[in-house]
Backbone as a printed PyTorch tensor [residue, N CA C, xyz], in Angstrom:
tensor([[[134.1470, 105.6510, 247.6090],
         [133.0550, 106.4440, 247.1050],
         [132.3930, 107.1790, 248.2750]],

        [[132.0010, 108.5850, 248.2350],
         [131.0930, 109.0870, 249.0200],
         [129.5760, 109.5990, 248.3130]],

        [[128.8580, 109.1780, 249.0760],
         [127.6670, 109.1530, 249.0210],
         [127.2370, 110.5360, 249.7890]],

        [[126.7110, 111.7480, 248.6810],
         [126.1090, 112.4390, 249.5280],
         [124.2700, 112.8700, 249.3520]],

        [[123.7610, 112.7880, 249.9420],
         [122.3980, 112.7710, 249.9980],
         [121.7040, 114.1580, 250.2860]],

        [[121.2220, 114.3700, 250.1610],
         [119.8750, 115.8860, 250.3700],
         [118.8960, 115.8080, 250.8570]],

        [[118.4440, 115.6870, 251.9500],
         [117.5850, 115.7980, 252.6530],
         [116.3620, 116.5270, 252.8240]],

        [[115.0950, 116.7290, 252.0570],
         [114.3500, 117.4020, 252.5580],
         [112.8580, 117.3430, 252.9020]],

        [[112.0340, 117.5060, 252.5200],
         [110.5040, 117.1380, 253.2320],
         [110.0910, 115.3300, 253.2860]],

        [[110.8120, 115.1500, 252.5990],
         [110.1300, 112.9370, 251.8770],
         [111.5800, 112.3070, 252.1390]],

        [[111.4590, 112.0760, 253.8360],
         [112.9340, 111.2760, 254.1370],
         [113.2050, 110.1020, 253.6010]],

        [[111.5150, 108.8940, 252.9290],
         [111.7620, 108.1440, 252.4650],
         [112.4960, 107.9460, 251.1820]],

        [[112.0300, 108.8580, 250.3780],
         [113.1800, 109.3360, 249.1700],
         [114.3640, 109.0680, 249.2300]],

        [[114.9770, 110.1750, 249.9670],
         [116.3650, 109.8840, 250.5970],
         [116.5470, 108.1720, 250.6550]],

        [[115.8390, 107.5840, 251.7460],
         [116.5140, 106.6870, 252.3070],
         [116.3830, 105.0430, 251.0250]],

        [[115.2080, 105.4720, 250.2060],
         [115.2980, 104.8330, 249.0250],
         [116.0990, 104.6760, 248.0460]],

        [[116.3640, 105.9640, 247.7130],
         [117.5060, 106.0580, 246.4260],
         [119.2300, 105.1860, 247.2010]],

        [[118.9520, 105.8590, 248.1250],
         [120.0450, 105.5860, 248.6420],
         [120.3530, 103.6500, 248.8810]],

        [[119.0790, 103.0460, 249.0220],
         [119.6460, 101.5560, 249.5260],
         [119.5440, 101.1980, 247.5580]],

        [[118.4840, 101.5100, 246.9380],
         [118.8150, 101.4590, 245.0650],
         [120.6490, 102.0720, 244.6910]],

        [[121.2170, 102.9280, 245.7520],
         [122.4070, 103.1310, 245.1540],
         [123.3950, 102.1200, 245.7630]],

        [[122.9680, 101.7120, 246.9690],
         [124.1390, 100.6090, 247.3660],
         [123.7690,  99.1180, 246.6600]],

        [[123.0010,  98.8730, 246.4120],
         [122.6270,  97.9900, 245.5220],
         [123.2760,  97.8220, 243.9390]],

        [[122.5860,  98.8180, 243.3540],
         [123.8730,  98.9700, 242.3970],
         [124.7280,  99.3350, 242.0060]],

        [[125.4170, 100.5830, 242.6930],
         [126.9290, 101.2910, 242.7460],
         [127.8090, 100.2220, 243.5190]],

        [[127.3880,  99.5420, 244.7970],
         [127.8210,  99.4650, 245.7850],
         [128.2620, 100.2840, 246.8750]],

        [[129.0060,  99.8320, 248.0150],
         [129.2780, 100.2270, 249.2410],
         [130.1590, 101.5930, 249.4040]],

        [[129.2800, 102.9540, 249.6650],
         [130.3190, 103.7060, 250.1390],
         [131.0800, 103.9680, 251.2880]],

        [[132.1930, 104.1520, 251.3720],
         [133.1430, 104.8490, 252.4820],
         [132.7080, 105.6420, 253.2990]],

        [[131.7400, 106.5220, 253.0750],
         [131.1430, 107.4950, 253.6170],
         [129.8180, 108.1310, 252.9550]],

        [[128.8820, 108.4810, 253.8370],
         [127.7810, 108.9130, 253.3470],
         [127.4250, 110.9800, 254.1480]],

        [[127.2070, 111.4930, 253.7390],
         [126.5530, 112.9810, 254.2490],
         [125.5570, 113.0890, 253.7010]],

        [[125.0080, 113.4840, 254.6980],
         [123.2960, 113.8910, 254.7370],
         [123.4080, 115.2020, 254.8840]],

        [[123.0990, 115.7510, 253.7700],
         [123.2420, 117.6470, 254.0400],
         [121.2990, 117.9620, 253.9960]],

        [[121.2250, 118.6240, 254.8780],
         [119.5000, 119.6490, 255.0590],
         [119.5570, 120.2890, 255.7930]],

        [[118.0380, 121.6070, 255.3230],
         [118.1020, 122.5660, 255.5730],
         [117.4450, 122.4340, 257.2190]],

        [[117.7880, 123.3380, 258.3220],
         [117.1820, 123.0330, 259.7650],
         [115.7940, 122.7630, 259.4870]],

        [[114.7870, 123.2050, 258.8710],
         [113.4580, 123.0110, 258.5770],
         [113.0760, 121.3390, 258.5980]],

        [[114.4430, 120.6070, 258.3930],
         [114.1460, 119.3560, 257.8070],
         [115.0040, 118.3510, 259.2850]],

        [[115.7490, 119.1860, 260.2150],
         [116.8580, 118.6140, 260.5060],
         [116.3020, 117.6430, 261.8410]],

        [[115.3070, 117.4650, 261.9420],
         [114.5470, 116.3720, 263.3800],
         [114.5180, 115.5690, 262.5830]],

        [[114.6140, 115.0100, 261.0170],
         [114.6110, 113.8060, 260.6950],
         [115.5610, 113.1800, 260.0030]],

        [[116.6680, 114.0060, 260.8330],
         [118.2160, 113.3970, 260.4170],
         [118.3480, 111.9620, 261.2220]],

        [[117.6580, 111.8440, 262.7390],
         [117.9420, 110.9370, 263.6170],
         [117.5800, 109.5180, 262.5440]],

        [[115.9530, 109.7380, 261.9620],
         [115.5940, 108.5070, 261.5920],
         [116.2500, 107.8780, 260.5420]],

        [[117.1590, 109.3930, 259.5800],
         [117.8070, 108.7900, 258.2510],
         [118.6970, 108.2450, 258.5330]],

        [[119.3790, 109.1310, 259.6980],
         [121.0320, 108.1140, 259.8710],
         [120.9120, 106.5800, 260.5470]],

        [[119.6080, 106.5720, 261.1500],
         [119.4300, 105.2370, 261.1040],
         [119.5120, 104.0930, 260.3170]],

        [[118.4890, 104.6820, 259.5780],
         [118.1600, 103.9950, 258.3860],
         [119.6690, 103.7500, 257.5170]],

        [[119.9490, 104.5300, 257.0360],
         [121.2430, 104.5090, 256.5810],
         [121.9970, 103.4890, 257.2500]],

        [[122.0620, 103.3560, 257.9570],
         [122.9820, 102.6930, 258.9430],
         [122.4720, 101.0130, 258.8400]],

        [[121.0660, 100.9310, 259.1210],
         [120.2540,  99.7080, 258.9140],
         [120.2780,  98.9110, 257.1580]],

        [[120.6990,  99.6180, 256.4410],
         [120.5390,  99.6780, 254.8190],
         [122.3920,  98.8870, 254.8550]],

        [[123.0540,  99.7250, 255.3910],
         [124.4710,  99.3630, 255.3160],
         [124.6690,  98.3970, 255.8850]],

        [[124.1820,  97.9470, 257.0240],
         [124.5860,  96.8960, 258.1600],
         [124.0820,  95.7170, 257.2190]],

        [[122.8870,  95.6370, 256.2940],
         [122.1280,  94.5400, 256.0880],
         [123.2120,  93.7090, 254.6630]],

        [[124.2700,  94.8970, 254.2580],
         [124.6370,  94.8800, 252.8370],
         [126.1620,  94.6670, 253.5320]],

        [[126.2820,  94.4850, 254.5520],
         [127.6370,  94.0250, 255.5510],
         [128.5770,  94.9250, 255.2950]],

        [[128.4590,  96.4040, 255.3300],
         [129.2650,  97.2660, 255.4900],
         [128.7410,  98.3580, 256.1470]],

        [[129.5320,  99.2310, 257.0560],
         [129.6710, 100.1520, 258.1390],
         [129.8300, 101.6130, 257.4300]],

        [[129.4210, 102.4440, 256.3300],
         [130.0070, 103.5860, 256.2210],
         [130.0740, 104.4920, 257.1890]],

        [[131.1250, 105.2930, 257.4830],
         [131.1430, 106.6030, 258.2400],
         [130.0100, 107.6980, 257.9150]],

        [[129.0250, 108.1620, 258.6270],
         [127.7940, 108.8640, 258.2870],
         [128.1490, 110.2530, 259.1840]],

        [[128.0480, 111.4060, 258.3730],
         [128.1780, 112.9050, 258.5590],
         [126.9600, 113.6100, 258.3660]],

        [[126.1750, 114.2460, 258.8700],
         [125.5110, 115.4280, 258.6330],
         [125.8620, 116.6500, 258.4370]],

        [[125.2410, 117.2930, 257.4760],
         [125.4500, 118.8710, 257.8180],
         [123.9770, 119.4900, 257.7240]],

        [[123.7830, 120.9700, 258.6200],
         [123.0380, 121.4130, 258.5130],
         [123.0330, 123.1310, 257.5520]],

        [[122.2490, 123.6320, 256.8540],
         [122.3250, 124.7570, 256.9510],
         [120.9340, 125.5990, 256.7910]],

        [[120.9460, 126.6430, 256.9210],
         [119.3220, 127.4530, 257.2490],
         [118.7950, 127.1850, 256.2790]],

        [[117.5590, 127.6240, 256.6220],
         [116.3110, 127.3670, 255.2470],
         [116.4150, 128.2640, 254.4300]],

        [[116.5260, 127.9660, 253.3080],
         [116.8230, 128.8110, 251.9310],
         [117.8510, 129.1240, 251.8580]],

        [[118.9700, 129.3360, 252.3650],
         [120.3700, 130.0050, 252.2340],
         [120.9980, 129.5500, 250.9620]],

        [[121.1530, 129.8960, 249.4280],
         [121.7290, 129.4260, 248.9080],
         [123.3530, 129.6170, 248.8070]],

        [[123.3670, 130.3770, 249.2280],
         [125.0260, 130.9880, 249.5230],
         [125.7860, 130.2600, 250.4920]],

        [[124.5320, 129.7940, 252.0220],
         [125.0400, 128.7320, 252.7040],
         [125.5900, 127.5250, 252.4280]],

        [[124.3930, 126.9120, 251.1630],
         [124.6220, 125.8290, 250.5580],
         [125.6400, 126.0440, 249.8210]],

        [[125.9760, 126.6590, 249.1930],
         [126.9490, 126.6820, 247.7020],
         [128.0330, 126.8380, 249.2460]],

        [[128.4820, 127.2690, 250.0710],
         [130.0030, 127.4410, 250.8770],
         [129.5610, 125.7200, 251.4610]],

        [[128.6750, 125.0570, 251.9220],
         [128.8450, 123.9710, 252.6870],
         [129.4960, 123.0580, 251.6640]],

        [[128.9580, 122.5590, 250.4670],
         [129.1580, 122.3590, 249.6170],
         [130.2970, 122.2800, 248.9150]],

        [[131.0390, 123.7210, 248.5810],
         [132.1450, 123.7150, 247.8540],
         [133.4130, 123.3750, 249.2020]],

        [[132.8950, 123.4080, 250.4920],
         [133.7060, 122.5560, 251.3910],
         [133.7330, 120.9440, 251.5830]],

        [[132.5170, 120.5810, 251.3300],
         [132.3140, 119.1560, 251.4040],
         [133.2160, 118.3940, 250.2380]],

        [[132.9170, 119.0390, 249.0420],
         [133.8510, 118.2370, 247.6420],
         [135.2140, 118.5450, 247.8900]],

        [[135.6640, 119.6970, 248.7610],
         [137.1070, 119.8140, 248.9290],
         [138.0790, 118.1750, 249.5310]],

        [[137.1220, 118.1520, 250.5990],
         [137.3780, 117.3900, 251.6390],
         [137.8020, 116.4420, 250.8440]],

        [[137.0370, 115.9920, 250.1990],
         [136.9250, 114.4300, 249.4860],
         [138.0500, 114.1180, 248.5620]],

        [[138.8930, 115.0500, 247.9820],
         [140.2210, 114.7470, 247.7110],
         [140.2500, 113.7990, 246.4390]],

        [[139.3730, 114.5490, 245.3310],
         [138.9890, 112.9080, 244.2830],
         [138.7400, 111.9080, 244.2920]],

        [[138.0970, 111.4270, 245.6630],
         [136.8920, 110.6210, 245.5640],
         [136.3420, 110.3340, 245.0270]],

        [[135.2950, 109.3300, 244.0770],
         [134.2230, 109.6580, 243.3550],
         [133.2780, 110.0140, 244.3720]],

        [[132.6940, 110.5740, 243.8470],
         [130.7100, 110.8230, 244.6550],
         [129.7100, 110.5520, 243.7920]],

        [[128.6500, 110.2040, 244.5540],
         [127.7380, 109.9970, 244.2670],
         [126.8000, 111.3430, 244.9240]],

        [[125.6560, 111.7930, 244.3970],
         [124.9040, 112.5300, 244.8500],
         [123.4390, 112.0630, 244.3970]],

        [[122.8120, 112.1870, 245.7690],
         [121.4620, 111.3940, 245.4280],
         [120.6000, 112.8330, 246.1910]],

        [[119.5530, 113.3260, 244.7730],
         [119.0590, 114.4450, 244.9700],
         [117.4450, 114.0510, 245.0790]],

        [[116.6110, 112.8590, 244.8980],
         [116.0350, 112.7670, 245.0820],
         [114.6730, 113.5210, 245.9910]],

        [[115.2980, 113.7150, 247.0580],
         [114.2800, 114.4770, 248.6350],
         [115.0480, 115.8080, 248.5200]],

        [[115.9540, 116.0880, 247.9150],
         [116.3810, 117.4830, 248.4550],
         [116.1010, 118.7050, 247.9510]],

        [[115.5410, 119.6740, 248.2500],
         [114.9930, 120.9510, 247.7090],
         [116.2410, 121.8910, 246.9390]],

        [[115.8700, 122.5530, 246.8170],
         [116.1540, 123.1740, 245.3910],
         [117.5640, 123.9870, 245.6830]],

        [[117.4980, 124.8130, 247.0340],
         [118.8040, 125.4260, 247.2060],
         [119.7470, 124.5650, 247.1370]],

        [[119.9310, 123.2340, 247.6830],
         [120.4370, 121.7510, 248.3790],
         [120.9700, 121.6110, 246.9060]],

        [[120.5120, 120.8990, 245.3650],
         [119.9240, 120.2140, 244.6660],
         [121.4970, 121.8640, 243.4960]],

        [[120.7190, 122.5850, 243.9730],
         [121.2390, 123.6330, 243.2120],
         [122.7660, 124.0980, 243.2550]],

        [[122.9490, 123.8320, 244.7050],
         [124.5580, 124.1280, 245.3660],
         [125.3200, 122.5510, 244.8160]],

        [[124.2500, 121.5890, 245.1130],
         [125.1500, 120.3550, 245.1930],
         [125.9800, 120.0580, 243.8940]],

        [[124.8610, 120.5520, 243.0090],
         [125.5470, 119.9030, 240.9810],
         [126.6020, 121.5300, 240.9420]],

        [[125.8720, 122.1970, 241.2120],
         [127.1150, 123.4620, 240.9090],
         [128.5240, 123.2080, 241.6660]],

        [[128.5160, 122.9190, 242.7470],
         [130.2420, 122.3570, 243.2740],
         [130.1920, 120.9830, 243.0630]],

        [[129.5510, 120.3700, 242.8510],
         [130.0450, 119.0670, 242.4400],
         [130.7930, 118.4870, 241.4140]],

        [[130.2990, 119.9350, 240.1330],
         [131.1160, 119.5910, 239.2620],
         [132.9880, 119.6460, 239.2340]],

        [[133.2510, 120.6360, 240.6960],
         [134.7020, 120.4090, 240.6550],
         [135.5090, 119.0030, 241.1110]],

        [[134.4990, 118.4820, 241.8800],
         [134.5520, 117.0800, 242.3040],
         [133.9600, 115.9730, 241.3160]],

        [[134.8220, 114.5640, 241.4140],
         [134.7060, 113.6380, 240.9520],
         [133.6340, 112.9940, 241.0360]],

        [[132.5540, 113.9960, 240.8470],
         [131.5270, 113.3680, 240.5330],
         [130.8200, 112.5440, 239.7100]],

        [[130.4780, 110.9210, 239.9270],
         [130.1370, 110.4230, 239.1000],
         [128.6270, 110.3520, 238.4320]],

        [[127.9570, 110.0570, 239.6100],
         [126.2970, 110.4620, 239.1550],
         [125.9160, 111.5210, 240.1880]],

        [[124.8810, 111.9620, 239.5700],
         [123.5600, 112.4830, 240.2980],
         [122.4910, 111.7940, 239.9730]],

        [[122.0190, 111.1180, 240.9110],
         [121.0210, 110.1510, 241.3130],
         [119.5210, 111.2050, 241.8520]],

        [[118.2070, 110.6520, 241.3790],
         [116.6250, 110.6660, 241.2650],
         [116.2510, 109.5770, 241.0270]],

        [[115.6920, 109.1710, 242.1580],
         [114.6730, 108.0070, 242.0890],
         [112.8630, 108.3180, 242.2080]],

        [[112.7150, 108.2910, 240.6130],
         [111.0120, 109.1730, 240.3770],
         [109.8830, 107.9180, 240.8950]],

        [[108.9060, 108.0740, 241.3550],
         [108.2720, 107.0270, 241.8910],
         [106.9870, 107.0190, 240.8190]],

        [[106.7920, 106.3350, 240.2270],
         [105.6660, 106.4440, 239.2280],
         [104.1300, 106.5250, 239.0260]],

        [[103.9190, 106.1240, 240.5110],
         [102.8030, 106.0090, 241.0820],
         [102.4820, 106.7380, 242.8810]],

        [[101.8610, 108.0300, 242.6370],
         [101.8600, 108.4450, 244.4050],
         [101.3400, 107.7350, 245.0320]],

        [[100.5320, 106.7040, 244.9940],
         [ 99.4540, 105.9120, 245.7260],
         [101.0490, 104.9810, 246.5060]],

        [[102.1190, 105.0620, 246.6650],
         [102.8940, 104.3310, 247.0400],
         [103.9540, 105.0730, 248.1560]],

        [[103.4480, 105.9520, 248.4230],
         [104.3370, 106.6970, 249.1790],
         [105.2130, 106.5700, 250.8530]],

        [[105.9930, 107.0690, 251.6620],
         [106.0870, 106.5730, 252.6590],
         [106.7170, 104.9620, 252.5880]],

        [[107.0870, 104.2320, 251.5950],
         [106.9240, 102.5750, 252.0520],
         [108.5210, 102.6670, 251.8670]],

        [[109.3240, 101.2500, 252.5470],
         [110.5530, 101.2780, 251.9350],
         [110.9080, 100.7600, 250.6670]],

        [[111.7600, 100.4880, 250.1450],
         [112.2600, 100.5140, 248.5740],
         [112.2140,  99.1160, 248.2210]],

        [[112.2640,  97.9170, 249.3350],
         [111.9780,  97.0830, 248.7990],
         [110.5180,  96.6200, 248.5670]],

        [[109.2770,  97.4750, 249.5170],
         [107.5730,  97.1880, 249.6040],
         [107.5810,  97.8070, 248.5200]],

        [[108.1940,  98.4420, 247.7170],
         [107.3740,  99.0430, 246.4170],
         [107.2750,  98.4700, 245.1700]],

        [[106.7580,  98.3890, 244.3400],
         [106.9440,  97.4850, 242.9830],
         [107.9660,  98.1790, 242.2260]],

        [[109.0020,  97.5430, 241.6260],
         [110.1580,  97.7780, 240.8950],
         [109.7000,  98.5520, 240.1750]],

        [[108.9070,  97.7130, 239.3820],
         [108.5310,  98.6900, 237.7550],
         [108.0590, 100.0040, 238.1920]],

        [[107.3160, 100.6160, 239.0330],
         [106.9440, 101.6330, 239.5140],
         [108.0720, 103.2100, 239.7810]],

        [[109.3180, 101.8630, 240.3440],
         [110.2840, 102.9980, 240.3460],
         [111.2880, 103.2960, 239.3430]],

        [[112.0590, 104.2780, 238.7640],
         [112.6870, 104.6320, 238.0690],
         [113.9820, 105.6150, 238.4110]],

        [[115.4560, 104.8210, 238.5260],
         [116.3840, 105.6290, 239.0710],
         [116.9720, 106.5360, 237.9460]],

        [[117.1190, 107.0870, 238.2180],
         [117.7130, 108.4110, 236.9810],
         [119.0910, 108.8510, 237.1680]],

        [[119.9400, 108.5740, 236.4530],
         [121.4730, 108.9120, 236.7180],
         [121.8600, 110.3410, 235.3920]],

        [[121.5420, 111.6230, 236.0510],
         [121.7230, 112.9020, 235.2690],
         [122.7220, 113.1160, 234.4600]],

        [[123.7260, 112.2430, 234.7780],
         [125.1310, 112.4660, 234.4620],
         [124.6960, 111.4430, 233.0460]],

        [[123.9420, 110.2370, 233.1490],
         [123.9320, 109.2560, 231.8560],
         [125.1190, 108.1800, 232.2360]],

        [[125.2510, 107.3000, 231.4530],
         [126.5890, 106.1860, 231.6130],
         [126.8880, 105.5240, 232.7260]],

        [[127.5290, 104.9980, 232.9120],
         [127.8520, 104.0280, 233.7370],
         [126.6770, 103.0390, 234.1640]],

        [[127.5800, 101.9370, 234.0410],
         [126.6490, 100.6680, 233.8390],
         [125.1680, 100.4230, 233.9340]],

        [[125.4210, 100.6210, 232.2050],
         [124.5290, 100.8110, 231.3830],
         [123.0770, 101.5570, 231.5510]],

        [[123.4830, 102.4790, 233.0290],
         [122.4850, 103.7080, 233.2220],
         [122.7090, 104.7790, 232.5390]],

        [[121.0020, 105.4790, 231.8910],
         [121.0030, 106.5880, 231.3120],
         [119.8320, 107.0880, 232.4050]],

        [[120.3360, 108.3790, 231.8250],
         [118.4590, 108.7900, 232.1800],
         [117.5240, 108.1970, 231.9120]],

        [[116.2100, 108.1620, 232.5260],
         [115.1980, 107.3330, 232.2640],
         [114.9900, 105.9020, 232.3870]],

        [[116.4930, 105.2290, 232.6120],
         [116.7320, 103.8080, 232.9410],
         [115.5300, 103.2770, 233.7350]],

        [[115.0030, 101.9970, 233.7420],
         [114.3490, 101.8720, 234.4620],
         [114.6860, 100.5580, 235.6510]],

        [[115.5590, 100.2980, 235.1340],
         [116.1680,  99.2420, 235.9460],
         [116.7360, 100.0200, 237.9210]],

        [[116.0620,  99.5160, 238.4980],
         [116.2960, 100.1660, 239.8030],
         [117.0100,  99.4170, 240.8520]]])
C-alpha cells in the first residue's frame, strides 16, 4: 500500500490521519508527502513524525516528498498523474485531510486511474483541540471519513477512528 498525504497549513492533520490510517488500514510500503513550497519547512517535522508513528507500529516505510509551487494546479495534476504511474497498481491510500485545494483537487482527479482505495479526512469536531497528537485527543471528537465509502465497515461519516 502507498500512503500518500497532502500537506498543507495544519501539519498536525496530516500527521493524525495518517497514524488513524496505520492503525486501521495498516502498514504502508511507502508514504509521499506532496506540498505546495508555501508549506515545504514543515516537511522536516512530518517526515519525522511519520517515521516516529511507523517505528512505534514496528515498521520502516520508505518516505518521499514532493514539492510543487503555490497554486499550480497544472503542477499538481502532472506531479500527480506521475506519482500514480509509478505505483504500478498498488493500492493507495490518500489522506487529504491538511491539504489545500489544488493538492486535494489533482490528487482524486489522477487518483482515480490508480488503485485507489480510500480518500481519507479526519474532521476534528471540536477546535478547542487543535495542534495535539491523535492519541491526546478524545476519540469521540474525531471522525475519519473514507470518501470512497466501504471497506471495513467504513462509510462516510464513520465515526470509529
Amino acid at each position: 500500500m502507498i500512503h500518500v498525504a497532502l500537506l498543507g497549513r495544519t501539519p498536525w492533520a496530516l500527521v493524525n490521519t495518517y497514524y488513524a490510517s496505520v492503525m486501521k488500514d495498516g502498514k504502508p510500503r511507502k508514504v509521499v508527502v506532496v506540498t505546495e513550497r508555501r508549506y515545504s519547512k514543515s516537511l522536516p517535522k512530518v517526515v519525522a513524525a511519520i517515521r516516529a508513528i511507523s517505528e512505534a507500529f514496528s515498521f520502516s516505510p520508505e518516505v518521499e516528498t514532493r514539492v510543487i509551487e503555490d497554486d499550480d494546479f497544472a503542477g499538481a495534476e502532472r506531479v500527480f498523474a506521475e506519482l500514480f504511474r509509478e505505483v504500478n497498481g498498488e493500492e493507495v491510500v490518500i489522506n487529504m485531510t491538511s491539504g489545500r485545494k489544488a493538492l486535494v483537487a489533482a490528487a482524486i482527479i489522477q487518483g482515480r486511474k490508480a488503485n485507489t482505495k480510500k480518500v481519507l479526512y479526519m474532521a476534528l469536531l471540536d477546535v478547542a483541540f487543535p495542534n495535539r497528537p491523535y492519541m491526546m485527543l478524545p476519540k469521540h471528537l474525531q471522525v475519519l471519513k473514507n470518501f470512497l465509502g466501504g471497506g471495513n465497515g467504513e462509510v462516510s461519516g464513520d465515526r470509529k477512528a
